[in-house]
C-alpha positions in Angstrom: 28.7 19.7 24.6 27.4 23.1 26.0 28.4 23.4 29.7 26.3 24.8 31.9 27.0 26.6 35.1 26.4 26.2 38.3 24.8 28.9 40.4 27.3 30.7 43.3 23.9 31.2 45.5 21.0 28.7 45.7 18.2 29.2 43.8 14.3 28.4 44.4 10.8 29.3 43.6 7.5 30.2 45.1 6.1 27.1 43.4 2.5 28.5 42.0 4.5 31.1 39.6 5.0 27.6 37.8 1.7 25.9 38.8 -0.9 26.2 41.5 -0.8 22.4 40.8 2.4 21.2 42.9 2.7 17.9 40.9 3.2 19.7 37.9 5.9 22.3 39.0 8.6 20.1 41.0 9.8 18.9 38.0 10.1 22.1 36.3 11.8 23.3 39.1 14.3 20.1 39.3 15.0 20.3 35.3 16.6 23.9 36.2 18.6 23.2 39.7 16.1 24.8 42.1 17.0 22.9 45.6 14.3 24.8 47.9 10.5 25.6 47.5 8.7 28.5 49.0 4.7 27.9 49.2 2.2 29.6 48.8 -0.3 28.4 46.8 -0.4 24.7 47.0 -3.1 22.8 44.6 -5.2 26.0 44.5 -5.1 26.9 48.1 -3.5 29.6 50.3 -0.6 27.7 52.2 -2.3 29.0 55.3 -5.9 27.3 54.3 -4.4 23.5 53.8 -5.8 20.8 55.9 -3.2 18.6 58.0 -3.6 15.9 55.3 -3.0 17.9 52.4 0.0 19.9 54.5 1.1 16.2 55.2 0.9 15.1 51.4 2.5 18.4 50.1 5.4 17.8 52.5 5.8 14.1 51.3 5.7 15.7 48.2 8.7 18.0 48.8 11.0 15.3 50.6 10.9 12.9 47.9 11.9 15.6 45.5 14.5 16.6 47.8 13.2 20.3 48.2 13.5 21.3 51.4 10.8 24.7 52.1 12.9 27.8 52.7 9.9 30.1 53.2 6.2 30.4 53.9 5.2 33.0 51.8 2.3 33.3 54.1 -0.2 36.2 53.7 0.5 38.3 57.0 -0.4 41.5 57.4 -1.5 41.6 53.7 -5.0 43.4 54.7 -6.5 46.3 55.4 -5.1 48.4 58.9 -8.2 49.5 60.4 -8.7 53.3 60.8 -5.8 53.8 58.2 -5.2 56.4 55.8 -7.0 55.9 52.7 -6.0 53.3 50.5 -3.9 54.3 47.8 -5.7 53.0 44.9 -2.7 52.7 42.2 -1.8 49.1 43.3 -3.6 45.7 42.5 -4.4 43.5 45.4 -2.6 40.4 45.1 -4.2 38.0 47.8 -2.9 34.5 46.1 -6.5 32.6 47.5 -6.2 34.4 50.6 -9.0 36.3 51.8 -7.8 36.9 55.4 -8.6 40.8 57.3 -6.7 42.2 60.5 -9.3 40.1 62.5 -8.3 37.0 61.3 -4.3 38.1 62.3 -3.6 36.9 65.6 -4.9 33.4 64.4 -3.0 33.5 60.9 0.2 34.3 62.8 -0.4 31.0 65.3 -1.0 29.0 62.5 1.9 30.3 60.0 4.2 29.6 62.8 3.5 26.4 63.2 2.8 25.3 59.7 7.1 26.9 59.6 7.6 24.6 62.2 6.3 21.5 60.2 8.0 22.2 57.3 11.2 23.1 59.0 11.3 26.3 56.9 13.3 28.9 58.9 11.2 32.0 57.0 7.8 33.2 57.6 7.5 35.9 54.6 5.3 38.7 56.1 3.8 41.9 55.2 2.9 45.8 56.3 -0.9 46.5 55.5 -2.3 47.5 52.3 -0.4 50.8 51.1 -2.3 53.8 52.5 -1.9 57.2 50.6 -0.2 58.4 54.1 1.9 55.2 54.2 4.2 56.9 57.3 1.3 57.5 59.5 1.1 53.9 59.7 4.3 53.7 60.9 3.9 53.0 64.4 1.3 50.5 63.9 3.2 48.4 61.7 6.3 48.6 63.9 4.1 47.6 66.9 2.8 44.2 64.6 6.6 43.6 63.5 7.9 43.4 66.7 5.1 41.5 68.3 6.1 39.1 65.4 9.7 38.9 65.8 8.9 38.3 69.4 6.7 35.6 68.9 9.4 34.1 66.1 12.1 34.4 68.6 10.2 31.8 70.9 10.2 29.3 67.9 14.1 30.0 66.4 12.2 31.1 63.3 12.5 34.4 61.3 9.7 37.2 60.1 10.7 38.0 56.9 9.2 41.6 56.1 8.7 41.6 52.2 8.7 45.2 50.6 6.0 45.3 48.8 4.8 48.1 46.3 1.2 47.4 47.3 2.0 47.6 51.0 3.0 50.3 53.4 6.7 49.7 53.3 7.4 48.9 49.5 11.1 50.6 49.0 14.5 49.6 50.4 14.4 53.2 52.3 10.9 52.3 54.0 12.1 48.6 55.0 15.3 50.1 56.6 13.5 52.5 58.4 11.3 50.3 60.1 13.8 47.8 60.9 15.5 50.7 62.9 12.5 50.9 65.5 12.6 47.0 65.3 16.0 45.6 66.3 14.8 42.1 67.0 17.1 40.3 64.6 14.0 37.8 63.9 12.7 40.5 62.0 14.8 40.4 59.0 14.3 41.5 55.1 12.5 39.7 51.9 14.5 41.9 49.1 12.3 42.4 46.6 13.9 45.1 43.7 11.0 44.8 41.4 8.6 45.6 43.8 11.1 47.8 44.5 11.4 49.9 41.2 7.2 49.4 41.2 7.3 51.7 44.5 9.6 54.2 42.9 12.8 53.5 43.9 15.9 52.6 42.0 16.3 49.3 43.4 20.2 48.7 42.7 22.4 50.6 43.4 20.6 52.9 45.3 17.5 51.0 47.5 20.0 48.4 47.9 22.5 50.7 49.3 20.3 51.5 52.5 19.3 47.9 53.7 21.5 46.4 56.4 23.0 43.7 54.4 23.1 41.3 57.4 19.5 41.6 57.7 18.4 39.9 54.7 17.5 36.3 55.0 15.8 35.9 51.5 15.1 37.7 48.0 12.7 37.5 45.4 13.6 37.6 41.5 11.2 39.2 39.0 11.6 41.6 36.1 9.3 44.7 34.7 9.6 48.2 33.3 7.2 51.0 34.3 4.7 52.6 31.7 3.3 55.2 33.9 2.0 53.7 37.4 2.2 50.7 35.8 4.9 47.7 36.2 4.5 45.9 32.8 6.8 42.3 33.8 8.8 40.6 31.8 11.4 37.9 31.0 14.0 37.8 34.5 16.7 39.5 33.4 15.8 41.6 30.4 13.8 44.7 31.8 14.8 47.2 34.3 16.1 45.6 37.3 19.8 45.5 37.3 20.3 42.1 38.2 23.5 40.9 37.6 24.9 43.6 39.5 22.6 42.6 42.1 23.4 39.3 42.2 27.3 39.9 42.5 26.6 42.7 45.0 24.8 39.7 47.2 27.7 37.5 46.9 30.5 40.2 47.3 28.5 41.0 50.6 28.3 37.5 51.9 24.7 36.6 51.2 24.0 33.3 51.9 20.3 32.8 51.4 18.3 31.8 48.6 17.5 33.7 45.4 13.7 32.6 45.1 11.4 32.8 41.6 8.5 34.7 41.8 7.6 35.1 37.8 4.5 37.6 37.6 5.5 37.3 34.0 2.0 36.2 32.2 4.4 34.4 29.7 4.5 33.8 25.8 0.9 33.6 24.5 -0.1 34.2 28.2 1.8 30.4 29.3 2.6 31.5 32.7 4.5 27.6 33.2 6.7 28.3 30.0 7.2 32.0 31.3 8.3 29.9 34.8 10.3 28.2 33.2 12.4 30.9 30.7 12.6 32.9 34.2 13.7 29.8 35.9 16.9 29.2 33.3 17.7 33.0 33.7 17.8 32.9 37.5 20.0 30.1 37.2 22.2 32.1 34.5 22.4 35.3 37.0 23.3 33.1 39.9 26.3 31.6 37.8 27.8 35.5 37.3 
């Protein structure tokens, strides 16, 4: 009999990397040992765009799975800063079925709190503006949002995860811990994301990881790519250029106790982005075992 191991940190998913459908990828994620969802896309729509019913049903959905939501992977600050630096036009826009712009933030951020609040998920994952060719003369603006944020989050007991994001102003582990220096809220804490990490530039582990304040992360994401030019190619978790076993037993030697959270971008074998879920999912479960 094979035995399998079980993983020294929990492990979860955004649960559209395995299908936009959510009756189709809870059992996926069940078959592999996830115990938490993060939502984004939930039966085709942008978490933030659900009606109370379907938020209702997609909750019912979760409990009687037994998959309690660590994160809304909500789509703040994932738009355009107005009178910005130019956009930097090496990075796809990834909106996920969200079409929201700055306008539409103050709103967002209302709602995204209290969708958190109904799906007792302690994470609202957040963002820094589309990436700017002068990303550091948006500096003051996004700490200005961030703390508002953290602020706000404060009120509720919930946390603004910023996520570093190649395609966003902060995008490296040296960006993130810089503007977590002008923001000492400790609502504001870190999505680590080392792909997106290595996309931006940066060697994501050792080195990115090196610089954030380990105390400050609340969540991280798991993907896999190599760069050909400008351009992250993804690939089975695991297998390309992100060092993540040492990442994973750097986050358990420093006392990491959130969730390590599947977020594929992998297209998959013969472009089967639910097999290529699932071959990610087994690895993630693998790395969290050491």
């Amino acid at each position: 009999m094979m035995q399998t191991f079980e993983p020294q940190l929990p492990i979860a998913a955004i649960t559209d990397e395995f299908s936009p459908t959510l009756a189709l990828a809870i059992p996926a994620m069940k078959e592999i040992g996830m115990t938490a969802a993060e939502l984004r896309v939930v039966d085709g729509k942008n978490i933030l765009d659900l009606s109370q019913e379907e938020l209702k049903r997609t909750k019912a959905a979760l409990e009687e799975a037994g998959l309690p939501v660590v994160s809304i992977a909500s789509p703040l600050l994932k738009c355009v800063l107005p009178n910005g630096p130019e956009l930097d036009s090496r990075f796809q826009h990834d909106a996920f079925a969200s079409k929201h712009t700055f306008d539409d933030q103050p709103r967002l951020t209302e709602h995204a709190l209290a969708v958190a609040k109904f799906f007792s998920a302690p994470i609202v994952r957040v963002f820094s503006y589309w990436r700017t060719v002068h990303p550091e003369l948006c500096h003051d603006a996004i700490v200005a949002a961030l703390a508002q944020l953290a602020k706000l989050a404060e009120r509720e007991d919930l946390i603004i995860g910023l996520e570093n994001e190649h395609a966003c102003n902060v995008g490296t582990a040296a960006e993130t811990a810089r503007i977590l220096d002008f923001v000492p809220n400790r609502h504001l804490q870190v999505v680590w994301d080392p792909a997106n990490a290595l996309v931006a530039g940066e060697d994501p582990y050792p080195g990115g990881y090196s610089l954030l304040p380990k105390d400050r992360i609340a969540h991280v994401h798991a993907k896999d790519c190599h760069m050909e030019g400008d351009r992250p190619v993804w690939g089975p978790l695991g297998t390309r250029h992100v060092k993540w076993k040492e990442q994973m037993a750097a986050l358990l030697a420093d006392g990491y106790k959130g969730s390590v959270s599947l977020e594929t971008h992998w297209p998959g074998p013969d472009g089967d982005k639910f097999e290529a879920s699932r071959i990610c999912g087994w690895n993630l479960r693998g790395l969290a075992a050491g």
